[in-house]
ZAMARGU-4260 file (C-alpha; in steps of 0.2 Angstrom, whole numbers, plus 5000, padded with zeros to 4 digits):
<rodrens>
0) 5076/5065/5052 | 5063/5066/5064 | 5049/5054/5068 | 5031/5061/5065 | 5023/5049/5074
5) 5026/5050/5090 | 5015/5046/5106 | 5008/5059/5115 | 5012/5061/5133 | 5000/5054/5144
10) 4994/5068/5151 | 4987/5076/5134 | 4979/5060/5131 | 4969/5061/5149 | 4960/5077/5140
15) 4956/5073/5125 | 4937/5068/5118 | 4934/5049/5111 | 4923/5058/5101 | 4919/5045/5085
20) 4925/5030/5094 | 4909/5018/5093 | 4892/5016/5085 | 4886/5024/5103 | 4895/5039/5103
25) 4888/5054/5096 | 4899/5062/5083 | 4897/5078/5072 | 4899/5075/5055 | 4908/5095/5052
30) 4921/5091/5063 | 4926/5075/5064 | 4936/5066/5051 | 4930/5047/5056 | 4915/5052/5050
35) 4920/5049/5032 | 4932/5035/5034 | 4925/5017/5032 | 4936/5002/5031 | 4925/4989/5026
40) 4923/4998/5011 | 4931/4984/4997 | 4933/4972/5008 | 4923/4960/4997 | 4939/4949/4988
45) 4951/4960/4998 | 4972/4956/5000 | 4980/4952/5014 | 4986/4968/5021 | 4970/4977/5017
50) 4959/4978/5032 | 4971/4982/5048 | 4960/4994/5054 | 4968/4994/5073 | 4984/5003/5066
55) 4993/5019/5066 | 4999/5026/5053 | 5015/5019/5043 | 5016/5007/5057 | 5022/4990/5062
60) 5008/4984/5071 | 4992/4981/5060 | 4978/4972/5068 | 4962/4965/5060 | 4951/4951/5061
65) 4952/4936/5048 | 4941/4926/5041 | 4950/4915/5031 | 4970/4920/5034 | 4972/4902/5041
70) 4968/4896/5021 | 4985/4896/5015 | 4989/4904/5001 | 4994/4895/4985 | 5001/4909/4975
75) 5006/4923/4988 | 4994/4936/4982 | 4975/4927/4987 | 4966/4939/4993 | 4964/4931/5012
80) 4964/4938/5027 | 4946/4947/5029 | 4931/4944/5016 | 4916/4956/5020 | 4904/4941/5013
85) 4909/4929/5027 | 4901/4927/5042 | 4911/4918/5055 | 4930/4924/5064 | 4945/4914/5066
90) 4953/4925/5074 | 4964/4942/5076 | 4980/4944/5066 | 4994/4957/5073 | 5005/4957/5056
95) 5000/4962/5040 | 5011/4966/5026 | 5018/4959/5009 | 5023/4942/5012 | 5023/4944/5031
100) 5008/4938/5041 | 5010/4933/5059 | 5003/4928/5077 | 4985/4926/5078 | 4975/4929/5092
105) 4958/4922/5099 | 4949/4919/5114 | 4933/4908/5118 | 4922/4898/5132 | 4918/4882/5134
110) 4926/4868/5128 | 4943/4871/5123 | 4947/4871/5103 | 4965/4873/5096 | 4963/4876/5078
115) 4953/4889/5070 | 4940/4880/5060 | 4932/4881/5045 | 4921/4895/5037 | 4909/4880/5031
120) 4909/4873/5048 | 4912/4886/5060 | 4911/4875/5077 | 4927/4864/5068 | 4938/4876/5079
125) 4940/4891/5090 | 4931/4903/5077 | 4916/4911/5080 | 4901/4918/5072 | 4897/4936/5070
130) 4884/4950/5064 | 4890/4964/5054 | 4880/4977/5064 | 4889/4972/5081 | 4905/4977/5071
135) 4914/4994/5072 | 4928/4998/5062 | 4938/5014/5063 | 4955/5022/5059 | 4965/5014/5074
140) 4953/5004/5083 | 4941/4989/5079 | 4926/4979/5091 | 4917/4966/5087 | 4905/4954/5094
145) 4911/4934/5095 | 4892/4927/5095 | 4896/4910/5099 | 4906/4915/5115 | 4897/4933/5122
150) 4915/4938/5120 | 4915/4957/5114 | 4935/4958/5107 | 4942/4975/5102 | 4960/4979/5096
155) 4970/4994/5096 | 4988/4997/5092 | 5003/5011/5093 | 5018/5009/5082 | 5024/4993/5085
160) 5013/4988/5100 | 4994/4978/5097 | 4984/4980/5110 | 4971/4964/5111 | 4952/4969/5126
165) 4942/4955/5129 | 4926/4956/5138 | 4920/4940/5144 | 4903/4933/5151 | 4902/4922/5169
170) 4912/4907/5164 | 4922/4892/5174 | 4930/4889/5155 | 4937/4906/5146 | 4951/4907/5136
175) 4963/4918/5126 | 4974/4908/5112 | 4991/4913/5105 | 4991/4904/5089 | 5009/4907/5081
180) 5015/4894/5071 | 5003/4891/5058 | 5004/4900/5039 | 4993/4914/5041 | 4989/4925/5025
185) 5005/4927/5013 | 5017/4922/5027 | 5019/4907/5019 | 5024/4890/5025 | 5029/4889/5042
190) 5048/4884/5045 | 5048/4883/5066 | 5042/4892/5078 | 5043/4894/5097 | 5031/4901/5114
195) 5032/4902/5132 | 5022/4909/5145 | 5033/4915/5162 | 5021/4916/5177 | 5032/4927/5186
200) 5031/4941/5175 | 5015/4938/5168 | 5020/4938/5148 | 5022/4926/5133 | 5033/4926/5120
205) 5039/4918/5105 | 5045/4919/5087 | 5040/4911/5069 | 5051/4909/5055 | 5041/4909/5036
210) 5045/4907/5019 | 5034/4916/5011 | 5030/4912/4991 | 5040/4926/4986 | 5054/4925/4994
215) 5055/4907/4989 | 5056/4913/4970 | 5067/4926/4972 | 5078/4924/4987 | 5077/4905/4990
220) 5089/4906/5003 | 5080/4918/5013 | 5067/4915/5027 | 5056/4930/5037 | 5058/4931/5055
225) 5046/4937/5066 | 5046/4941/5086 | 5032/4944/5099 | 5032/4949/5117 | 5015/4949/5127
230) 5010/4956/5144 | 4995/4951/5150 | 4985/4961/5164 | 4974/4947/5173 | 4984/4929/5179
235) 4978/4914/5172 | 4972/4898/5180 | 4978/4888/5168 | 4992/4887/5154 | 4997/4875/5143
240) 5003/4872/5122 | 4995/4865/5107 | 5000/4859/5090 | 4987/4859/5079 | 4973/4848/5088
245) 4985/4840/5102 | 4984/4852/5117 | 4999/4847/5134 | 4988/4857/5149 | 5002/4862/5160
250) 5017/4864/5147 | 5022/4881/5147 | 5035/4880/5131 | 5036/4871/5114 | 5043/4871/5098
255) 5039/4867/5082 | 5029/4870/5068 | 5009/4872/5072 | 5012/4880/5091 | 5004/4888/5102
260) 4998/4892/5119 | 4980/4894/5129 | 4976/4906/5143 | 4963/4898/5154 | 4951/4911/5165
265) 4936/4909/5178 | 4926/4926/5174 | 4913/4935/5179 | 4899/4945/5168 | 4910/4959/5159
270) 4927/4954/5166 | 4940/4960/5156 | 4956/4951/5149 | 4970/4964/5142 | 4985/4958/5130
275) 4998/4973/5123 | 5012/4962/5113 | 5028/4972/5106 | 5034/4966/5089 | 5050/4965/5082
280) 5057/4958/5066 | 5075/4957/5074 | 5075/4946/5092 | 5063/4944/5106 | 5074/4958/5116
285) 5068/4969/5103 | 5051/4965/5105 | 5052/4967/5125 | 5058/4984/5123 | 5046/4990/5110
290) 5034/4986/5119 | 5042/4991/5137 | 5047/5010/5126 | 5029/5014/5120 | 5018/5007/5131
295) 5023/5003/5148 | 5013/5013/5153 | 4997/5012/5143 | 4982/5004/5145 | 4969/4999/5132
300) 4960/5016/5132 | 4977/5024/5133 | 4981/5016/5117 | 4967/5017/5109 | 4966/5038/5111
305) 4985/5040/5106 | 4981/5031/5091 | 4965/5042/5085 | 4973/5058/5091 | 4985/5052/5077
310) 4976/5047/5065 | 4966/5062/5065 | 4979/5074/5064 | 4988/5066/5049 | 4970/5063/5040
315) 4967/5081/5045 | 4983/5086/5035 | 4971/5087/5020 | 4954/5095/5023 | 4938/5094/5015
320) 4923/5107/5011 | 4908/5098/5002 | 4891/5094/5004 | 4894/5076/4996 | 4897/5063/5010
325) 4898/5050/4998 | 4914/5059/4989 | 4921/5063/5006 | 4920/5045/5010 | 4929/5040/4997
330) 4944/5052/4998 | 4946/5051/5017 | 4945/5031/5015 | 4956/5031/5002 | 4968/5042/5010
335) 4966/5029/5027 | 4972/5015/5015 | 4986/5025/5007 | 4993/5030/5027 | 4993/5012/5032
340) 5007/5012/5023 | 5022/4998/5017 | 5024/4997/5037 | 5037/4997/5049 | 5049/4986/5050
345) 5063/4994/5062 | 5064/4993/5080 | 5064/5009/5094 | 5082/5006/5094 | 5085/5008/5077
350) 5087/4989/5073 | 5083/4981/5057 | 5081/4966/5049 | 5095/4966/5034 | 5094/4955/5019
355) 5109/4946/5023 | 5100/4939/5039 | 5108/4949/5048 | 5105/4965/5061 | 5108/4984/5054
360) 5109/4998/5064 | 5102/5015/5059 | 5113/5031/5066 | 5106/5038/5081 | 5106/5057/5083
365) 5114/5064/5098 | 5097/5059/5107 | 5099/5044/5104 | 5086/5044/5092 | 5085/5035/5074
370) 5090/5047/5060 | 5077/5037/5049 | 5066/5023/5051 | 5065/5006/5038 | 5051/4999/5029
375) 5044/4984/5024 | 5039/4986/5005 | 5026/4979/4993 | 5032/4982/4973 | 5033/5000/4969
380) 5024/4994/4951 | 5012/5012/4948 | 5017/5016/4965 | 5024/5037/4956 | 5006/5038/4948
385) 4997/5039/4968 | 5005/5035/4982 | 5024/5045/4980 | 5014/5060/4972 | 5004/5061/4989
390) 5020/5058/5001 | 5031/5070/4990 | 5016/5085/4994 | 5009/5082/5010 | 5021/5067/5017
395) 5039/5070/5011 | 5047/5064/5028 | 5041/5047/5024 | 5045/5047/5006 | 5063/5051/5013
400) 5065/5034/5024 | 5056/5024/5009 | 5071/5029/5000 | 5084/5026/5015 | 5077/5008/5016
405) 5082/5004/4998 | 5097/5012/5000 | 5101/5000/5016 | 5096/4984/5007 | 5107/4992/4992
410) 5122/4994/5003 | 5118/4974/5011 | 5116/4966/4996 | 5124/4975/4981 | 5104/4978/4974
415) 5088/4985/4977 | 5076/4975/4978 | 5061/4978/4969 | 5049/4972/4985 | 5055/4967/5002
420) 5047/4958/5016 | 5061/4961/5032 | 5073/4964/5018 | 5072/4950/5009 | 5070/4948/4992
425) 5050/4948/4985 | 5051/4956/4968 | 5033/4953/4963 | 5030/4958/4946 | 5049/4956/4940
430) 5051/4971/4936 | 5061/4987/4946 | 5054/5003/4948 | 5064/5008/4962 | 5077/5019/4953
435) 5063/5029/4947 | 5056/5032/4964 | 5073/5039/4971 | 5075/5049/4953 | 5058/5056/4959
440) 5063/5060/4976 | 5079/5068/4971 | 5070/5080/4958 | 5056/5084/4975 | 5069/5091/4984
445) 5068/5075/4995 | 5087/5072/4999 | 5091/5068/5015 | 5103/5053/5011 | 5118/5049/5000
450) 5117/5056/4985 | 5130/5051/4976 | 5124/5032/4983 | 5108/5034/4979 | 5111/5039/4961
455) 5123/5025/4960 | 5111/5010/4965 | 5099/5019/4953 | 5110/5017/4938 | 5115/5002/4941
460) 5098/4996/4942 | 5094/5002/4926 | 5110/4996/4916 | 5118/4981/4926 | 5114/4965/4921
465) 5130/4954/4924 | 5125/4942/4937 | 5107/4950/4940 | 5099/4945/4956 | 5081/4939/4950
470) 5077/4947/4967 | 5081/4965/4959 | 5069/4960/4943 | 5073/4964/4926 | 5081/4948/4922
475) 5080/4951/4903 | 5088/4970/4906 | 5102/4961/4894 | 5092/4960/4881 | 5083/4975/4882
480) 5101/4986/4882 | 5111/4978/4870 | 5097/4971/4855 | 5086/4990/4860 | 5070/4980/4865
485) 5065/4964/4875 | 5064/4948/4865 | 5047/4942/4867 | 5046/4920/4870 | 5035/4910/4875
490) 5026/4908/4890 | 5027/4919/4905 | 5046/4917/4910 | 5057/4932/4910 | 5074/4927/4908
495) 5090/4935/4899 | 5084/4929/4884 | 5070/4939/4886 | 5051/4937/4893 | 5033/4932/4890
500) 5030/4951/4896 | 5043/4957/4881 | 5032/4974/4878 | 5026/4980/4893 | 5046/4977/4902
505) 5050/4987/4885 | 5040/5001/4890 | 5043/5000/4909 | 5063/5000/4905 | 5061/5015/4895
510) 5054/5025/4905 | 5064/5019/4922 | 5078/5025/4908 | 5073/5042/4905 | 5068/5044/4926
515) 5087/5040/4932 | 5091/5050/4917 | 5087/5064/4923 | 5094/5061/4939 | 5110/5059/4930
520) 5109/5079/4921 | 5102/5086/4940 | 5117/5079/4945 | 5130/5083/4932 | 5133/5067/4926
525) 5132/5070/4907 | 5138/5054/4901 | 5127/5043/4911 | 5113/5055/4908 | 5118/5052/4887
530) 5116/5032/4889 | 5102/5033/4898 | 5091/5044/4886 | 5097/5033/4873 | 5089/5018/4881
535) 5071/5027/4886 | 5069/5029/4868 | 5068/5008/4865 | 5052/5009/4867 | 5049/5015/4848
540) 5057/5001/4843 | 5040/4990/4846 | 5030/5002/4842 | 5021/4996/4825 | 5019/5009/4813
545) 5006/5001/4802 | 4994/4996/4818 | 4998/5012/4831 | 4996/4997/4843 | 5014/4993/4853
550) 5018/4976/4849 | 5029/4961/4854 | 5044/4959/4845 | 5056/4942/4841 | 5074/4939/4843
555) 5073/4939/4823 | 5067/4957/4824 | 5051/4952/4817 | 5034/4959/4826 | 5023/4943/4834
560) 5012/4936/4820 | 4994/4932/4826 | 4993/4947/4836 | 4978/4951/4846 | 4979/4968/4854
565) 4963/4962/4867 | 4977/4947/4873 | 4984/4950/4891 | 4999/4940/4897 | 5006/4938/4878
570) 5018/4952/4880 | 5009/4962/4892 | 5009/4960/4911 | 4995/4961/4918 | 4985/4969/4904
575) 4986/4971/4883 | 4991/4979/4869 | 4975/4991/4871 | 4979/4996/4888 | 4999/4996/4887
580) 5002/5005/4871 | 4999/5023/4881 | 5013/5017/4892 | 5026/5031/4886 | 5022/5043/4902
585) 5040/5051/4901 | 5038/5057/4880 | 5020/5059/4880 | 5023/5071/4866 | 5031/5058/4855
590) 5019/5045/4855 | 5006/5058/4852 | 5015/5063/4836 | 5020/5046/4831 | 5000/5040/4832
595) 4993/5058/4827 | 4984/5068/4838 | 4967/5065/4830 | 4971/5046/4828 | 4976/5049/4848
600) 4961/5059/4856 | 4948/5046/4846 | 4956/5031/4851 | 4958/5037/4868 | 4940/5045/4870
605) 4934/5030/4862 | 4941/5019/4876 | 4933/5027/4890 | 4917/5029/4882 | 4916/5011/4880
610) 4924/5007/4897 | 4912/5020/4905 | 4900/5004/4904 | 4908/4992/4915 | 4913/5007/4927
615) 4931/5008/4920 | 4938/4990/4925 | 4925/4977/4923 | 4912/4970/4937 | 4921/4954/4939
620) 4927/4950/4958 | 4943/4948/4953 | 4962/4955/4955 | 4963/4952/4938 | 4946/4959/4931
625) 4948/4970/4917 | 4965/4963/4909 | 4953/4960/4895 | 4946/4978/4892 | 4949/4993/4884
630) 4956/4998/4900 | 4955/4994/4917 | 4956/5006/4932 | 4960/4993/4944 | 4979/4989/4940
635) 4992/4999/4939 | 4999/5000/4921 | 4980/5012/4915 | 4983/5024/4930 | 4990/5039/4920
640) 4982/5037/4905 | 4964/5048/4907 | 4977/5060/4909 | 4987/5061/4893 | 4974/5072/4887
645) 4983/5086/4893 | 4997/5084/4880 | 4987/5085/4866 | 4973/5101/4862 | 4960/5093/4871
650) 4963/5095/4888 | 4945/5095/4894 | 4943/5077/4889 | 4954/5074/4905 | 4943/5084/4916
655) 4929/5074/4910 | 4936/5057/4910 | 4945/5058/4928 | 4929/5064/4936 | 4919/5050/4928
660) 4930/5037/4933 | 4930/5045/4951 | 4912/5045/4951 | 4910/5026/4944 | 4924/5016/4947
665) 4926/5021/4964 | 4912/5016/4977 | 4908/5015/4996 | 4901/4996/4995 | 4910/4981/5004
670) 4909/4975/4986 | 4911/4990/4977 | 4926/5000/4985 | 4940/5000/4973 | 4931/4992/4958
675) 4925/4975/4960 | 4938/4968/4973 | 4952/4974/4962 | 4970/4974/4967 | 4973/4990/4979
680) 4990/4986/4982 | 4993/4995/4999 | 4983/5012/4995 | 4988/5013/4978 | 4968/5015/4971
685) 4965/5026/4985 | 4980/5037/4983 | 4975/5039/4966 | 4959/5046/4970 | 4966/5056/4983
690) 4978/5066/4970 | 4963/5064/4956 | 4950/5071/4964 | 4959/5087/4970 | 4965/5089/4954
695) 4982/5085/4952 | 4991/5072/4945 | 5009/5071/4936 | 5009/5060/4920 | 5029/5059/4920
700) 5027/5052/4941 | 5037/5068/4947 | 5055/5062/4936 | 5056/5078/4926 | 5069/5091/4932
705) 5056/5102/4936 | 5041/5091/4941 | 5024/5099/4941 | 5009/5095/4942 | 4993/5093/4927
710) 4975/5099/4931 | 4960/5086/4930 | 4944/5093/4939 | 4946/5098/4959 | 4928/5088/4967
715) 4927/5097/4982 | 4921/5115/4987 | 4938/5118/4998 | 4952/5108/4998 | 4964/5114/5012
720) 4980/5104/5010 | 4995/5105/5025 | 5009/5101/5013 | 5027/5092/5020 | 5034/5111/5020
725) 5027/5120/5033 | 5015/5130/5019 | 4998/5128/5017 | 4989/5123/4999 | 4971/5130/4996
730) 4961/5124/4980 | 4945/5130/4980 | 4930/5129/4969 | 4915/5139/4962 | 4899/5130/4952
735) 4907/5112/4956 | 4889/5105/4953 | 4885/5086/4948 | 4890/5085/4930 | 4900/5101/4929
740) 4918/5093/4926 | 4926/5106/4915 | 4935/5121/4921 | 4934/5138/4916 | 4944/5148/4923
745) 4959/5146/4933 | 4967/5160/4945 | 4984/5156/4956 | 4987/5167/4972 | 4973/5181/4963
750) 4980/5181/4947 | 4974/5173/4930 | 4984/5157/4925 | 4982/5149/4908 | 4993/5135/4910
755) 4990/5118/4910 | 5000/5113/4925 | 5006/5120/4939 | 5026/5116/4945 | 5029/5108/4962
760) 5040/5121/4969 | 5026/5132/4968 | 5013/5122/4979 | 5028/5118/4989 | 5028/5135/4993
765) 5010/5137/4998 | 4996/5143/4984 | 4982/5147/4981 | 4970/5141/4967 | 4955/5145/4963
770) 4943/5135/4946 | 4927/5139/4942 | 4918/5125/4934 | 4906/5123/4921 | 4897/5110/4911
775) 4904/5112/4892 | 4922/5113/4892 | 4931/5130/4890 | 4942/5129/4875 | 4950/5142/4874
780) 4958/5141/4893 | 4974/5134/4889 | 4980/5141/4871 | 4979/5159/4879
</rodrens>
């Protein structure tokens, strides 16, 4: 398949407008996009691969400023990297994924400084001070002002090239540092590392191998390996290494853990020091050709208007007509965040890293061109209630080489892996959702791979236990398939005795279950498909009749005593038995009847209207805030449930709640973004509001055999969506005002519809859908 990111010739580039570029440039606010993209917005308490502004889309390349990604990070999900409440910057970090954090770059005057300081005590190191308003942050490009140092830094990027401008004021003592071998934000501890400056050619390279947290737990073998080759466009005076504190002026190579390499400059008022840098996760002759196949012939500028001109037209794929700014800001930001992307991680070539540690190929077309490009991958947990949705309408090409990575780690290792950082092992939550995803594809129509292999590594990742790899998750899918539920024990161990989390796996196997099910019947497999229905129905066998709650069961059979349905962790990951009990998203239906519709909608309606208080998630700065509640719109296991209105005979209640939880949850504050520094999990909260403020969302994640989508309540006066098909989406509007959340009429293509969804095939087809809105809910709409 082909690429849809390519760069634009040069040519193309030299007429095209910067229009939106910085704070000084004029921009109209009907034209362009950039106007509504802010990605400070959440950056209070943010993770690691959050703020990378200087990006492309989907790419490898992801630079940002840190504040703090030199802190280490004792669990491997801190949020470090960028905090909008500090005030001082270490530096500028090239890699930001899951697990994989490397190479970070600096520059200063004055006295040379070889470690990057403390936030308490900035003048420590080579950080510096800085004033929000001398900031500019925008899809593809970022500027800041270095106070201490009148340095003005700005960083752009193409797909696997960072581009690093420095302005300088009149100094004898200038510098650019290359920190590379220190832990920098979930990279982990530093294993070795190795730089080298060659005058003749003007570049530096080098390499740092990690062992990140996760791959310690779940692949304990495995290491993350990470190249970089630089060119720099002005010759220094002076070169030399560091580790830590101890600096060797002269030494143009070291090794070890804690290197690193200085730049020194004699400059002039506004001279200008340019670095572009090619990455690879494979070797250094990777890296150079990277960065000698995109940007041998870019510049900085060059660069930096390829990479708007791209991010403009993929934002541009979905367009907006409103007259509220602050919901336009929220959907396009949440739309930049979801583009970002689980980020490249193979090489022009086609090179990869394997999980094996060793090099893959991908097929090259008869161009010489890959057939597909390979991802690095956070944990796919609640991944089918935003983020696949969105590729599967408007992005299907990417969605097709998210699911050809799996399948290469799958072919490597014998498993898929639940998470990967450059194919290694980084499971997360310990459970696997990635059969589901590739179920979901399949049923899209997205199948440009092996089939028959895709279905088998989804089958086997729902009933294979022998042996498990706790790098695939589901080490207690023994106990879950042979005793019909998950044993709960204590603590927070999973094992194939069961788990701590013995409910929620319960309800996640089940439903995982009933996805590569119907993969099984699409593809004539009527045995498999008979094995696996059969197991997504376990999750009645915790569900306590007396209560209505789900509830942890013993080896003995017998349900936990001293149950507390407000407890999180005791059965319930990341959440409780409040929250987790709506978890049956493929039989909806079923847990409907078995709790009674009226029991249902009260409960239900009830939850929000008390969670409508603390803006659907809590107001704590926390990733964790709201595993307490009712429910909690900032993790992933609540996502669909404001939604399961529309399976009972109140689908207004959906309209109502969605909206609300758009309007309230949902800000366009540093602190306020996605909840109160909730866990955003690489554009997951911001996909969700993409989907949920057009108004269309699939309770089920796109598994059934003829996926569709449910209505909530479309936001926006015109929505104009480009979808992955050639064929163009329009939902449009009438009386959206403030507070007018329920629809009353529905017409598809100029015709009355009356149903409550509308199917894939259809959209992917083109449509168009017209709601007119009201403030009481029409309830008659539906049962006509």
């Amino acid at each position: 398949m082909r690429r849809f990111f390519l760069l634009l010739p040069v040519l193309m580039l030299l007429g095209c407008n910067e229009a939106g570029q910085s704070k000084e440039t004029k921009i109209s606010s009907d034209t362009d996009v950039f106007t509504y993209v802010d990605p400070n917005i959440g950056t209070a308490h943010s993770r690691w691969f959050f703020y990378t502004p200087a990006s492309v889309p989907f790419g490898m390349a992801k630079l940002g400023p840190s504040t703090n990604g030199s802190y280490g990070n004792a669990y491997g999900w801190d949020a470090v990297g960028y905090d909008s409440r500090h005030h001082s910057i270490e530096g500028f970090a090239n890699l930001h994924e899951f697990q994989v954090g490397g190479f970070l770059f600096a520059a200063m005057t004055g006295e040379l400084k070889t470690v990057p300081g403390t936030l308490e005590d900035p003048d420590s190191g080579y950080r510096s001070r800085f004033k929000r308003e001398n900031e500019v942050a925008q899809p593809g490009y970022y500027k800041v002002l270095l106070d201490d140092y009148n340095i003005t830094a700005e960083l752009t990027a193409t797909k696997r090239v960072g581009f690093q401008r420095y302005h300088f004021p009149e100094s004898g003592d200038a510098y650019v540092i290359m920190d590379i071998g220190n832990e920098l934000g979930e990279s982990g501890e530093v294993k070795d590392a190795y730089v080298s400056y060659d005058k003749e050619n003007q570049s530096v390279e080098g390499w740092v191998i990690t062992y990140p947290k996760y791959v310690q737990k779940y692949q304990p073998e495995g290491e993350v390996k990470m190249f970089f080759s630089a060119m720099i466009d002005t010759p220094p005076l002076t070169v030399g290494t560091f580790q830590g504190e101890e600096q060797f002026p002269g030494e143009t190579d070291r090794q070890g853990k804690g290197v690193g390499i200085y730049l020194g400059f004699e400059t002039k008022q506004d001279d200008r020091v340019e670095v572009k840098t090619g990455f690879s996760y494979t070797s250094l002759e990777n890296a150079r050709n990277n960065l000698m196949q995109e940007a041998r012939d870019l510049d900085f500028a060059k660069a930096k208007k390829a990479a708007q001109i791209t991010w403009r037209k993929e934002l541009n794929k979905i367009r907006l007509t409103d007259t509220s700014t602050v919901n336009k800001t929220k959907f396009y930001t949440g739309l930049f965040h979801a583009l970002l992307g689980r980020g490249l991680a193979s090489d022009i070539n086609g090179q990869f890293p394997q999980n094996d540690g060793s090099v893959g190929q991908i097929p090259l077309d008869e161009n010489g061109i890959p057939e597909y490009a390979f991802y690095n991958t956070d944990s796919v947990w609640g991944a089918f209630w935003n983020l696949t949705q969105l590729w599967t309408l408007v992005w299907p090409e990417y969605y097709n080489d998210f699911v050809q990575t799996h399948l290469e780690v799958y072919k490597n290792s014998g498993w898929l892996g639940d998470g990967l950082a450059n194919s290694k092992f980084v499971s997360g939550v310990g459970t696997n959702f990635v059969g589901l995803i590739i179920a979901s594809a399949y049923q899209a129509g997205i199948r440009d791979y092996d089939t028959n292999l895709a279905f088998r590594a989804a089958y086997e990742n729902e009933v294979r236990y022998h042996n498990r790899n706790e790098g695939a998750g589901k080490t207690d899918l023994k106990n879950f398939i042979e005793k019909g539920y998950v044993s709960q024990i204590n603590g927070m161990d999973t094992n194939p005795e069961g788990s701590g989390f013995s409910a929620s796996h319960t309800l996640e196997y089940s439903y995982s279950s009933f996805a590569v099910a119907q993969l099984a019947k699409a593809l004539g497999k009527e045995r498999e498909y008979k094995e696996l229905m059969k197991l997504s129905r376990n999750w009645e066998n915790i569900y306590d009749e007396k209560s209505d709650f789900i509830r942890p069961r013993l080896a003995s059979g017998e349900f936990l005593k001293d149950f507390d349905p407000f407890a999180p962790w005791k059965g319930f990951q990341e959440g409780n038995a409040w929250q987790y009990t709506f978890y049956v998203p493929h039989t909806p239906k079923r847990l409907v009847h078995k709790m009674g519709e009226e029991k249902f909608v009260k409960r239900l309606d009830s939850i929000f209207r008390v969670s409508e208080k603390t803006k659907f998630g809590g107001e704590d700065i926390d990733a964790f805030a709201g595993i307490k509640y009712l429910y909690n719109q900032g993790n992933q296991p609540n996502l669909h449930i404001a939604w399961l209105f529309n399976y009972t005979d109140r689908p207004w209640l959906t309209q109502k709640w969605v909206r609300k939880i758009c309007n309230n949850f949902y800000g366009t504050e540093e602190v306020h973004g996605y909840g109160y520094g909730q866990d955003e999990d690489q554009g997951q909260l911001g996909a969700w509001y993409v989907m949920s403020s057009m108004g269309l969302f699939d309770v089920k994640g796109l598994t059934g055999l003829r996926p569709s989508f449910q209505f909530g309540s479309p936001m926006f006066e015109r929505i104009q969506i480009e979808n992955g098909y050639g064929n163009t989406i329009n939902i449009t509007t009438e009386n959206n005002k403030p507070g007018n959340y329920y629809i009353q009429s529905v017409t598809l293509n100029g015709k009355a519809y009356h149903q409550k969804e509308i199917p894939l095939e259809t959209l992917k087809s083109g449509a168009n859908l017209h709601f007119v809105m009201g403030d009481t809910p029409n309830k008659d709409l539906f049962r006509k």
